[in-house]
Backbone as XML, in Angstrom:
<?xml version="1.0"?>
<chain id="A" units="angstrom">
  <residue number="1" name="UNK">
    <atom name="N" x="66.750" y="-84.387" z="32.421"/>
    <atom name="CA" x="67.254" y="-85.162" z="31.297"/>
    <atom name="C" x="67.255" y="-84.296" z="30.037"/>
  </residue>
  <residue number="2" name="UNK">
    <atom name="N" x="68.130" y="-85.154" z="29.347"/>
    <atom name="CA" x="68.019" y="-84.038" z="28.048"/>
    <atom name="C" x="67.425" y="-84.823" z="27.379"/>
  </residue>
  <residue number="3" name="UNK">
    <atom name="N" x="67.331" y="-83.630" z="26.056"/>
    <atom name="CA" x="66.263" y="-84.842" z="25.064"/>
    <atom name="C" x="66.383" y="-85.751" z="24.169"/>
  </residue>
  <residue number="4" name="UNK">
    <atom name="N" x="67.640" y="-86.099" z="24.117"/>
    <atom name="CA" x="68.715" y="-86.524" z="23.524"/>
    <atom name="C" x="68.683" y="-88.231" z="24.508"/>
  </residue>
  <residue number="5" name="UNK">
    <atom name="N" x="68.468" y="-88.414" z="25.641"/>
    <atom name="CA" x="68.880" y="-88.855" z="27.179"/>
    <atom name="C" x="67.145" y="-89.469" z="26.649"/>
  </residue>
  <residue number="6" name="UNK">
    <atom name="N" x="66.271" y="-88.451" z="27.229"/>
    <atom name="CA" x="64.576" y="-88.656" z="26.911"/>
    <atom name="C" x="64.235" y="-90.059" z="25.642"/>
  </residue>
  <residue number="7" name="UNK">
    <atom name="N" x="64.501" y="-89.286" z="24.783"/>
    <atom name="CA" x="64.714" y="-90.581" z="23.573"/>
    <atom name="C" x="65.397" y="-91.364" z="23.267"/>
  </residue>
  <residue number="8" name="UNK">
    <atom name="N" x="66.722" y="-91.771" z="24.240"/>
    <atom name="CA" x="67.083" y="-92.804" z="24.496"/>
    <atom name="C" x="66.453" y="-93.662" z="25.355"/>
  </residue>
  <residue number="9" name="UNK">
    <atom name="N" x="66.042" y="-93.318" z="26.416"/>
    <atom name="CA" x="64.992" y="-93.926" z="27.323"/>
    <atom name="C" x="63.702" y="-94.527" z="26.982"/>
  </residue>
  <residue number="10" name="UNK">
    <atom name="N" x="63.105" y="-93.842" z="26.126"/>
    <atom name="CA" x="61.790" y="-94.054" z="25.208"/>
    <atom name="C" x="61.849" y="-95.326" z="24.236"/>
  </residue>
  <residue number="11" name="UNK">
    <atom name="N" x="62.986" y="-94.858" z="24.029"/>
    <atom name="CA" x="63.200" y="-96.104" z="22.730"/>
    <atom name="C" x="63.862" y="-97.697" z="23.190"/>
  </residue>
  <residue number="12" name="UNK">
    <atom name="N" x="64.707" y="-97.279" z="24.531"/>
    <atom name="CA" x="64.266" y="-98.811" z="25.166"/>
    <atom name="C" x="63.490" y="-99.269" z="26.042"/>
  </residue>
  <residue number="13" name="UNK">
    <atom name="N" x="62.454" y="-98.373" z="26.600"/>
    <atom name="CA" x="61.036" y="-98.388" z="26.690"/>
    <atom name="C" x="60.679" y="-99.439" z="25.516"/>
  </residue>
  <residue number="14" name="UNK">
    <atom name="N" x="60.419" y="-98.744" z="24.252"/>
    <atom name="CA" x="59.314" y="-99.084" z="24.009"/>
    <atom name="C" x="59.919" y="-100.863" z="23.066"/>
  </residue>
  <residue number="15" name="UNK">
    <atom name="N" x="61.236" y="-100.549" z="23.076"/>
    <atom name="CA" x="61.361" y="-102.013" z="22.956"/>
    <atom name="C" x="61.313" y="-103.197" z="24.058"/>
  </residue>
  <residue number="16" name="UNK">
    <atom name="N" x="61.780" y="-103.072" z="25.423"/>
    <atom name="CA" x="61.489" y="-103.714" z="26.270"/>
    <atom name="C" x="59.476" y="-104.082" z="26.405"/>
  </residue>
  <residue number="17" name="UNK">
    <atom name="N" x="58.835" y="-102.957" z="25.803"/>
    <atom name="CA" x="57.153" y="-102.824" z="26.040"/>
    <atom name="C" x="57.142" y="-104.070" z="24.755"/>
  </residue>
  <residue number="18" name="UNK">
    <atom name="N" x="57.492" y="-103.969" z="23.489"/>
    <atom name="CA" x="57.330" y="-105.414" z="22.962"/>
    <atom name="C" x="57.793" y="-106.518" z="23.117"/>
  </residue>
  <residue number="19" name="UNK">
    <atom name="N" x="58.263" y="-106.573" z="23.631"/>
    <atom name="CA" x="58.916" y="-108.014" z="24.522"/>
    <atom name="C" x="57.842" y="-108.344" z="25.187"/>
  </residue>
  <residue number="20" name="UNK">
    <atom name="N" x="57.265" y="-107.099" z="26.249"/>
    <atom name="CA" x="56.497" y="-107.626" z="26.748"/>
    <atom name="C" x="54.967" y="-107.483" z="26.869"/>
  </residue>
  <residue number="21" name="UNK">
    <atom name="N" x="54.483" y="-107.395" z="25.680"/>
    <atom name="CA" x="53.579" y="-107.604" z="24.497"/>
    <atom name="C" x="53.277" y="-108.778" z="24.397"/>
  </residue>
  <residue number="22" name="UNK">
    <atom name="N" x="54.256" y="-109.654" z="23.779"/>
    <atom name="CA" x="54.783" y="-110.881" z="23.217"/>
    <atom name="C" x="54.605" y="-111.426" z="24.408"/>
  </residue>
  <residue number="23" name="UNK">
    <atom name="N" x="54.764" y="-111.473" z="25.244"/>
    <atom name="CA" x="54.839" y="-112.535" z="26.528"/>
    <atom name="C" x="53.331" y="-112.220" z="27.139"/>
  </residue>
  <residue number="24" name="UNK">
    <atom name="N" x="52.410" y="-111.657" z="27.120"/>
    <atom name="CA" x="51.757" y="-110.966" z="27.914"/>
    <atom name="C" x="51.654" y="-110.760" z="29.042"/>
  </residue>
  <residue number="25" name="UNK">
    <atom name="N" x="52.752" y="-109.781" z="29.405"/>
    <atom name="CA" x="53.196" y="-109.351" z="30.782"/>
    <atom name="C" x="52.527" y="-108.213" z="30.994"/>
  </residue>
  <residue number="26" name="UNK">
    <atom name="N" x="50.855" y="-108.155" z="31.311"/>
    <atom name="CA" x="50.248" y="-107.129" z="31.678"/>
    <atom name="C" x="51.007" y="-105.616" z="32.549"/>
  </residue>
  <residue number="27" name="UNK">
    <atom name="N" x="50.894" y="-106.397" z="33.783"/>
    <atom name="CA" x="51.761" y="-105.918" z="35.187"/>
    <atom name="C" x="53.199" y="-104.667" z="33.989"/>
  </residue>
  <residue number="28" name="UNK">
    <atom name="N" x="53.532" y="-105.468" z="33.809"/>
    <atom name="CA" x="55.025" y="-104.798" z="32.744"/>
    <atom name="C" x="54.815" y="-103.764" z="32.055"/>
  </residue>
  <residue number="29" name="UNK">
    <atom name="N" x="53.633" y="-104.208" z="31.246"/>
    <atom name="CA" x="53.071" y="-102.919" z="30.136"/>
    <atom name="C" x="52.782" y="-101.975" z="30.657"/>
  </residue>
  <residue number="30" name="UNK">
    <atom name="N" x="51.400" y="-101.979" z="31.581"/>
    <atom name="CA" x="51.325" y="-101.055" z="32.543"/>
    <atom name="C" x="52.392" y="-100.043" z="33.065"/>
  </residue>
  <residue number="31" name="UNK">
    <atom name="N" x="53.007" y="-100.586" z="33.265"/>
    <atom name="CA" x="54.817" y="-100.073" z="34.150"/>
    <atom name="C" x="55.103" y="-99.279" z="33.371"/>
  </residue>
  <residue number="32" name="UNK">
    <atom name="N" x="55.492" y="-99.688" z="32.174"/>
    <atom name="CA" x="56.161" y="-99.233" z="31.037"/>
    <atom name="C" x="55.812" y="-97.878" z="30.607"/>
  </residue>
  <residue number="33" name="UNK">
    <atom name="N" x="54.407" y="-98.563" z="30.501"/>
    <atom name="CA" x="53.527" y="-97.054" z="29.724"/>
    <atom name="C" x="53.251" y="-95.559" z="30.814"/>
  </residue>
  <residue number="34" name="UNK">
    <atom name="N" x="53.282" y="-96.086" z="32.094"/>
    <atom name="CA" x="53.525" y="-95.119" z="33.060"/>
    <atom name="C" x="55.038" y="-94.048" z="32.791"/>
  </residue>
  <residue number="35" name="UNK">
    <atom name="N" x="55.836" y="-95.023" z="32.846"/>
    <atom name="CA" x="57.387" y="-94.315" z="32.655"/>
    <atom name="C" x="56.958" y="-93.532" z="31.406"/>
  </residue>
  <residue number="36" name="UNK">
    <atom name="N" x="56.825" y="-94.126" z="30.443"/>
    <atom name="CA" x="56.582" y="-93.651" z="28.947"/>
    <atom name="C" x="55.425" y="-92.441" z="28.748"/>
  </residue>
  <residue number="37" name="UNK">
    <atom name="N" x="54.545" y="-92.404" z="29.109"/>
    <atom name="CA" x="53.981" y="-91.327" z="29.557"/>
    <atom name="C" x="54.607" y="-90.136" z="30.448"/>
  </residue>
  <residue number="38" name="UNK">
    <atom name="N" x="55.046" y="-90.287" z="31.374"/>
    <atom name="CA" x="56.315" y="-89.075" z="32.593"/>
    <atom name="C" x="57.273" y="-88.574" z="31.318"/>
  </residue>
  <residue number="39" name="UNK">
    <atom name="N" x="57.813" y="-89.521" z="30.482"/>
    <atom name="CA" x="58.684" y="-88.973" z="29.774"/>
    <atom name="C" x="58.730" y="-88.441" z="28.324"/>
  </residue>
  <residue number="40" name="UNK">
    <atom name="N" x="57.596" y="-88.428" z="27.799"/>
    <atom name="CA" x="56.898" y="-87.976" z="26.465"/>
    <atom name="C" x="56.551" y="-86.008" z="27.332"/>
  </residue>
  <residue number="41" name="UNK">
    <atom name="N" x="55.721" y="-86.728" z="28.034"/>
    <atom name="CA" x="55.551" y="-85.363" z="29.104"/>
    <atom name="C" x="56.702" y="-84.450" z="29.055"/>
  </residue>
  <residue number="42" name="UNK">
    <atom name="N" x="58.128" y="-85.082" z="29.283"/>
    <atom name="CA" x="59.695" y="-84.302" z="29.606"/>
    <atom name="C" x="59.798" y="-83.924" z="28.496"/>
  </residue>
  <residue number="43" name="UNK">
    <atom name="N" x="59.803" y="-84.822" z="27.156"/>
    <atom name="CA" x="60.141" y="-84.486" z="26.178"/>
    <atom name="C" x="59.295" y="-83.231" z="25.187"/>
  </residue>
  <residue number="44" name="UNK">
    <atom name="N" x="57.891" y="-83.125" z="25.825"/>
    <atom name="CA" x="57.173" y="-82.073" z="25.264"/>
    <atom name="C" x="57.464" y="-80.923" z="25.525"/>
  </residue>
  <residue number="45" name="UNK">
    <atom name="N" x="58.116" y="-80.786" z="27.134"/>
    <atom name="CA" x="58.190" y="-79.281" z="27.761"/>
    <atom name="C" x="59.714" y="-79.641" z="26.650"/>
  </residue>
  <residue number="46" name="UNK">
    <atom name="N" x="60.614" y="-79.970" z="26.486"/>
    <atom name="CA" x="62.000" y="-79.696" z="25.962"/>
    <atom name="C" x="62.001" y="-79.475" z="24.207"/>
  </residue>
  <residue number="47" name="UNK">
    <atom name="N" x="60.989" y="-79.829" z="23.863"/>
    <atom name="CA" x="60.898" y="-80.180" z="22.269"/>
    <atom name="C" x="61.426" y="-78.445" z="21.688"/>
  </residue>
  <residue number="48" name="UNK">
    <atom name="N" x="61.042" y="-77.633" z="21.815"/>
    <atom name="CA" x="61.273" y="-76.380" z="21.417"/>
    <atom name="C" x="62.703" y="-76.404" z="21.272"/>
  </residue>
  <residue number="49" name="UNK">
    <atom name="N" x="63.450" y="-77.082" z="21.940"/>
    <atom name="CA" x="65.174" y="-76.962" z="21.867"/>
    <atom name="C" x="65.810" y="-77.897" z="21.069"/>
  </residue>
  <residue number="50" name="UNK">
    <atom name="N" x="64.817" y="-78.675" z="20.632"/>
    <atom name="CA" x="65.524" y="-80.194" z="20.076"/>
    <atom name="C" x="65.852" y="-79.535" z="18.031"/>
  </residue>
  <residue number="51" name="UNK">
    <atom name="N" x="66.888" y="-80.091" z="18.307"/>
    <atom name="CA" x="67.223" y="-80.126" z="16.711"/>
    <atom name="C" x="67.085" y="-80.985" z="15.835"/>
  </residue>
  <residue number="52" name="UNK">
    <atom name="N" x="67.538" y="-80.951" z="14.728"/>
    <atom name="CA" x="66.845" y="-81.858" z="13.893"/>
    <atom name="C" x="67.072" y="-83.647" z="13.970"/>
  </residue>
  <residue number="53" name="UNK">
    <atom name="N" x="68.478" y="-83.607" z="14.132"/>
    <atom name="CA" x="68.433" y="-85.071" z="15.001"/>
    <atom name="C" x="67.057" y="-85.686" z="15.785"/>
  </residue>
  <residue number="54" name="UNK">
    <atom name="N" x="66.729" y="-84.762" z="16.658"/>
    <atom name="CA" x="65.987" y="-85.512" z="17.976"/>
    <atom name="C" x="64.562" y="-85.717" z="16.601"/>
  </residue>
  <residue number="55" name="UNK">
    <atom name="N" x="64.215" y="-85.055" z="16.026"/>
    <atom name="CA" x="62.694" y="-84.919" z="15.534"/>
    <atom name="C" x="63.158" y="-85.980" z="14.829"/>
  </residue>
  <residue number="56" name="UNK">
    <atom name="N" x="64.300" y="-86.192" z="13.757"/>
    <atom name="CA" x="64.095" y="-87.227" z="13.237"/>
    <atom name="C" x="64.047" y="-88.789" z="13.990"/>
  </residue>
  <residue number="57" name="UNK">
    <atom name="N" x="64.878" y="-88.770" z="15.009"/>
    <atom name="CA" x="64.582" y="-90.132" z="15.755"/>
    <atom name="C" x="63.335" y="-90.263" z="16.830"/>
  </residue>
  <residue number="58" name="UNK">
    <atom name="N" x="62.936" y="-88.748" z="16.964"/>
    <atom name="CA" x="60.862" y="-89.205" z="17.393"/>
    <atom name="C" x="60.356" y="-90.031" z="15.799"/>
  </residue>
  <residue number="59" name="UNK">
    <atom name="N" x="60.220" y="-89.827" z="15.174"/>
    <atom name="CA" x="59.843" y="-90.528" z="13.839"/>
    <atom name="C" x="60.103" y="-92.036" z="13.942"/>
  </residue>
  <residue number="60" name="UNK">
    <atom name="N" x="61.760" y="-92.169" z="14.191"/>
    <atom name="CA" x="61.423" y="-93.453" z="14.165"/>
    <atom name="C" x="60.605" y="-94.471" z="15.633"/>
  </residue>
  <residue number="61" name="UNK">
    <atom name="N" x="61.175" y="-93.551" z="16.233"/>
    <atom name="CA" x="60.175" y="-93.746" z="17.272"/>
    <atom name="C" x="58.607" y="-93.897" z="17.638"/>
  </residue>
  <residue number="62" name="UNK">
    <atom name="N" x="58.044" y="-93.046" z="16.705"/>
    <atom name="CA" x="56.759" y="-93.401" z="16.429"/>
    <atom name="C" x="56.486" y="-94.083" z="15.727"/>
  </residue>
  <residue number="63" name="UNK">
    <atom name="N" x="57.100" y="-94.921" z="14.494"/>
    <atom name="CA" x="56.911" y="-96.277" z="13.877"/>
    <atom name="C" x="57.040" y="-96.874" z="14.848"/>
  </residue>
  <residue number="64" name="UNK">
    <atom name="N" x="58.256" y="-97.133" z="16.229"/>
    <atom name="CA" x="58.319" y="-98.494" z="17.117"/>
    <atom name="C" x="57.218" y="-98.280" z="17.817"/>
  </residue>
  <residue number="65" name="UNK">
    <atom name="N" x="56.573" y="-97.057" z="18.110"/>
    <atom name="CA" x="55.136" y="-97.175" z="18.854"/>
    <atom name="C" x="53.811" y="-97.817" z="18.320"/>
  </residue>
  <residue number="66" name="UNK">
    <atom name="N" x="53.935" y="-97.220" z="16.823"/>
    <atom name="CA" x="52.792" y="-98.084" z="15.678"/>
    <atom name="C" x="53.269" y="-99.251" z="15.932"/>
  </residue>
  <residue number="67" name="UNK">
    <atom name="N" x="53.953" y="-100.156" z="15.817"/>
    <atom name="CA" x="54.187" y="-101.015" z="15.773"/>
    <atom name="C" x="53.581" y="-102.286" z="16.865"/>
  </residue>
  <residue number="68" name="UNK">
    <atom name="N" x="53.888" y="-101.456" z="17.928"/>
    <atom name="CA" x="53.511" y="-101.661" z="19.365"/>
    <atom name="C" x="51.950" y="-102.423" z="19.823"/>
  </residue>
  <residue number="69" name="UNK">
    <atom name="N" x="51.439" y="-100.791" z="18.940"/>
    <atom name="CA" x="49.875" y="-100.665" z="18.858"/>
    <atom name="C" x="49.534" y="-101.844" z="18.421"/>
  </residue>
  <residue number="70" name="UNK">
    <atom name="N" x="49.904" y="-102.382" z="17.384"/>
    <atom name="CA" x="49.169" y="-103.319" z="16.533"/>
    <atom name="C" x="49.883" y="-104.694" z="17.365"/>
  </residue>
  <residue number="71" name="UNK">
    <atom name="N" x="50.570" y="-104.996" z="18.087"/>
    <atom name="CA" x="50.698" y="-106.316" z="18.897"/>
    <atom name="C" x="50.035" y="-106.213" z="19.579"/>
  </residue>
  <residue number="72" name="UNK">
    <atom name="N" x="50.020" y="-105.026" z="20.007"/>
    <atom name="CA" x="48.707" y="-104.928" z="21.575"/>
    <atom name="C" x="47.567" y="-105.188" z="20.875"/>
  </residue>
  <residue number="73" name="UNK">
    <atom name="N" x="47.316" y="-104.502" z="19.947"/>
    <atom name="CA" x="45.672" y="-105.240" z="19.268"/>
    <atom name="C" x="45.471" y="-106.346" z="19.159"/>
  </residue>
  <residue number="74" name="UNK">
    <atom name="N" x="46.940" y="-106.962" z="18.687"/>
    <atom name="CA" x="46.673" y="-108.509" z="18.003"/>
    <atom name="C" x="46.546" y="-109.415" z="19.311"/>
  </residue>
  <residue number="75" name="UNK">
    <atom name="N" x="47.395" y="-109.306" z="20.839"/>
    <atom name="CA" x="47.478" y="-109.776" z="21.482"/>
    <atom name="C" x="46.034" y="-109.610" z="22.448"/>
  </residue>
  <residue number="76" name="UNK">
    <atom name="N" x="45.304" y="-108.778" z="22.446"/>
    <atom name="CA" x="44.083" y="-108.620" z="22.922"/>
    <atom name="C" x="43.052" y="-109.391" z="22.312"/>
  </residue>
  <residue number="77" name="UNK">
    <atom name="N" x="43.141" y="-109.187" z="21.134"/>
    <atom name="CA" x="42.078" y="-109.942" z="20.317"/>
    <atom name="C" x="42.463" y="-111.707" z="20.676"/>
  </residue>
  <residue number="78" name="UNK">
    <atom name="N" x="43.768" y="-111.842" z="20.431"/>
    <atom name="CA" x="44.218" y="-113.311" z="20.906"/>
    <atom name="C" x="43.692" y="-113.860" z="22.498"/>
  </residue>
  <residue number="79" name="UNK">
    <atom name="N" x="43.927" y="-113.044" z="23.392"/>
    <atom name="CA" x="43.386" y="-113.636" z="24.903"/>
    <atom name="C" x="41.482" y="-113.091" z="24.897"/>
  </residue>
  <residue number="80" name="UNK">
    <atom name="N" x="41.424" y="-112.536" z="23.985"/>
    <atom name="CA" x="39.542" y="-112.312" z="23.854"/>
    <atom name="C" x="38.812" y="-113.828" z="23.136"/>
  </residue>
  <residue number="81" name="UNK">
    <atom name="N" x="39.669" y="-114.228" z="22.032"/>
    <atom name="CA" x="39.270" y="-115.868" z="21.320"/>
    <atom name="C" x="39.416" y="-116.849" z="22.595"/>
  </residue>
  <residue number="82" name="UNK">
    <atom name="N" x="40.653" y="-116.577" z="23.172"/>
    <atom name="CA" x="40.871" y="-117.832" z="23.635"/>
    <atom name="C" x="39.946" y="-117.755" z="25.190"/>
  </residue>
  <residue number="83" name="UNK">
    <atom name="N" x="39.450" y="-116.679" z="25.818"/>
    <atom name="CA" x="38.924" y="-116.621" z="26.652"/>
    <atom name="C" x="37.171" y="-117.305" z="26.292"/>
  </residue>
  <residue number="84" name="UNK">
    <atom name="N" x="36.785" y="-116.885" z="25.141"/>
    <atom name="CA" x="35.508" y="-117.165" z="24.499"/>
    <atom name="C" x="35.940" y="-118.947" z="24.209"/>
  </residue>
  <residue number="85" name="UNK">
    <atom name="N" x="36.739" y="-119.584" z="23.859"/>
    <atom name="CA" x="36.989" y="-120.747" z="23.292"/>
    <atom name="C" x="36.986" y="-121.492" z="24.654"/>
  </residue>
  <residue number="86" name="UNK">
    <atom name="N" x="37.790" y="-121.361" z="26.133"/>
    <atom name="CA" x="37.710" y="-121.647" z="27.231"/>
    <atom name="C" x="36.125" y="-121.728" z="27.717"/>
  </residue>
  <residue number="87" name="UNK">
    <atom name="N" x="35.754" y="-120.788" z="27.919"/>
    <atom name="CA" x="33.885" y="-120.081" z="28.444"/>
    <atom name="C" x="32.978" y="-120.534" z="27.339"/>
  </residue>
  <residue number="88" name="UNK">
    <atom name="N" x="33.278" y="-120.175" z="26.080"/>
    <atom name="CA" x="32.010" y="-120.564" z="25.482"/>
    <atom name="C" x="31.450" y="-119.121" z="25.335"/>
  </residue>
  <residue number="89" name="UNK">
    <atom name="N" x="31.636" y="-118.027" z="26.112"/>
    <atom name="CA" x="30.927" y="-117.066" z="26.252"/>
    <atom name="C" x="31.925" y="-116.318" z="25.522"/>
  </residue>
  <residue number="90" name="UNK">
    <atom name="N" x="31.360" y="-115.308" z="24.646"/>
    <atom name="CA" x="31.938" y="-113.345" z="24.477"/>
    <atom name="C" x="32.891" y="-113.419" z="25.714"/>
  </residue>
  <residue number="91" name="UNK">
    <atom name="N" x="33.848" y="-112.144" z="24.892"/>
    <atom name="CA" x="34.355" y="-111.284" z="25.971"/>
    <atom name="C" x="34.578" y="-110.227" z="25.312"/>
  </residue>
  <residue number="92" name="UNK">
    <atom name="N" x="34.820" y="-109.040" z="25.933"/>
    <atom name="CA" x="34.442" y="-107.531" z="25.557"/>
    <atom name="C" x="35.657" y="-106.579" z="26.316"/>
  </residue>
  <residue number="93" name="UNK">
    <atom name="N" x="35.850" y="-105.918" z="26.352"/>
    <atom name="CA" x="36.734" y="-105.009" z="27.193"/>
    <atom name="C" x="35.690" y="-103.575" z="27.699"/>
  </residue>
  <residue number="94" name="UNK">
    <atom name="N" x="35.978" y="-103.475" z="28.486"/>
    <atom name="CA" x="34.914" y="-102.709" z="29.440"/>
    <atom name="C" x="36.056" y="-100.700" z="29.315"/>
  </residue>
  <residue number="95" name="UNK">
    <atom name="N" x="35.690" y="-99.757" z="29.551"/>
    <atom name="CA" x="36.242" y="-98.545" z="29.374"/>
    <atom name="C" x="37.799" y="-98.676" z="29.987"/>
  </residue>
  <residue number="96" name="UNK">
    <atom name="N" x="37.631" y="-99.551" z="30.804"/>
    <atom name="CA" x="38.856" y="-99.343" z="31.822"/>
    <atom name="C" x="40.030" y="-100.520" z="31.318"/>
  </residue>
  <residue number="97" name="UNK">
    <atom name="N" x="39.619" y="-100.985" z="30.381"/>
    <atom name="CA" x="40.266" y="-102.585" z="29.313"/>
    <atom name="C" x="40.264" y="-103.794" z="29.945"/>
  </residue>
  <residue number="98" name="UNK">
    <atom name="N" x="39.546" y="-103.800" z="31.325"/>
    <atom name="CA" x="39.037" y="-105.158" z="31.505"/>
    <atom name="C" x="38.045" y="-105.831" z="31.136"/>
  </residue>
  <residue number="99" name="UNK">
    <atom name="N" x="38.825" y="-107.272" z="30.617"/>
    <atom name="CA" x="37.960" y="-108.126" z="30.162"/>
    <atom name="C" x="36.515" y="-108.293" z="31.175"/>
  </residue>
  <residue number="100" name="UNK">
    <atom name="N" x="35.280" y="-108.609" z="29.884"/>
    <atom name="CA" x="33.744" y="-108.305" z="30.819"/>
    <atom name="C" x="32.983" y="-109.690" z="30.172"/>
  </residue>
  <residue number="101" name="UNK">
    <atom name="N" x="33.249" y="-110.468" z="30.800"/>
    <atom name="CA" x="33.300" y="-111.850" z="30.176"/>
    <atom name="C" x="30.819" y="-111.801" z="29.893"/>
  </residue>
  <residue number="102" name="UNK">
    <atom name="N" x="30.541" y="-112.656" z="28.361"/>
    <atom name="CA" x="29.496" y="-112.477" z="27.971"/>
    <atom name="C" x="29.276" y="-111.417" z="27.990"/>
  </residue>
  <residue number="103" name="UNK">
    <atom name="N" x="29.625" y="-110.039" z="27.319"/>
    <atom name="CA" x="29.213" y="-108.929" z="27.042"/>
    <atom name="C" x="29.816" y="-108.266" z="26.006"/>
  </residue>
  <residue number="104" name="UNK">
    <atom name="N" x="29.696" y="-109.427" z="25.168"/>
    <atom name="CA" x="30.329" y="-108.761" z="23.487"/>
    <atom name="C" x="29.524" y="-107.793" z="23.320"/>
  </residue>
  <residue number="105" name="UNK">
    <atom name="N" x="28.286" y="-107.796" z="22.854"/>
    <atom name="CA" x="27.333" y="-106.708" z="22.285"/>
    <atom name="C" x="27.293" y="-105.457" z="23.086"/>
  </residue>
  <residue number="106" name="UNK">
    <atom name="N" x="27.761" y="-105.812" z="24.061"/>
    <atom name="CA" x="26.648" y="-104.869" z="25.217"/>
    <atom name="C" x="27.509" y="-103.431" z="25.196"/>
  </residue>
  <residue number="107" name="UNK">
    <atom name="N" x="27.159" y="-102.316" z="24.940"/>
    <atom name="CA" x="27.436" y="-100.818" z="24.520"/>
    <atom name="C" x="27.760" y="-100.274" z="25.964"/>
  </residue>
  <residue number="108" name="UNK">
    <atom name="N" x="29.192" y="-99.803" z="26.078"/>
    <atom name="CA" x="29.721" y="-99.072" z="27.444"/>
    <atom name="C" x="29.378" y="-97.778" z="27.151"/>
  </residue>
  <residue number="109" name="UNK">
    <atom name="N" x="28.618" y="-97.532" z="26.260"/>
    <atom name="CA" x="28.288" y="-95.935" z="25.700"/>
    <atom name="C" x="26.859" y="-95.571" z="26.798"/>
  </residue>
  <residue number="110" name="UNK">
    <atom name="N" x="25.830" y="-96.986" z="27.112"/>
    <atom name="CA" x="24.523" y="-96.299" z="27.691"/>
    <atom name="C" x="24.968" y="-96.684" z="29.378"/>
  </residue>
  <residue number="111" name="UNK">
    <atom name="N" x="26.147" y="-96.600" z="29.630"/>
    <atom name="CA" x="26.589" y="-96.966" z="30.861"/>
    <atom name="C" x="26.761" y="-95.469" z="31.616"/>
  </residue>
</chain>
């Protein structure tokens, strides 16, 4: 692919990835971020050739990724309340980002 091709791909990546953000389509994100990862990868070995076009639309591209970030935060924190509001109990995300239901406090650092 070219890199031109690369960041077209990326960028409806990462809009299809907020869609499914918004829905919380785990399974999807996952998917997504796999492809999206293989192809950041393509685009690193090619970057040396890219002209100024391509750098400027990684830019905007990395705002649609910030962007991203912060639904995924917001949407985590949202199924962490509502899991605690259901249970009664904490929930925590464990190294691997599964939820570790009653183990707000508890430090994955002395693990």
């Amino acid at each position: 692919m070219t890199p031109d091709e690369i960041l077209n791909r990326l960028t409806e990546l990462v809009t299809e990835e907020g869609k499914a953000i918004a829905a919380l389509q785990t399974a999807r994100i996952v998917a997504l971020s796999e492809e999206k990862e293989v192809l950041v990868t393509e685009l690193a070995q090619a970057w040396p050739t890219c002209g100024a076009t391509a750098r400027h639309r990684l830019g905007a591209l990395v705002r649609a990724l910030r962007h991203n970030c912060v639904l995924l935060a917001h949407a985590r924190s949202c199924v962490r309340d509502a899991i605690e509001s259901l249970t009664g109990k904490g929930a925590s995300y464990g190294p691997t980002g599964r939820v570790r239901l009653g183990s707000r406090r508890r430090s994955y650092l002395a693990e």
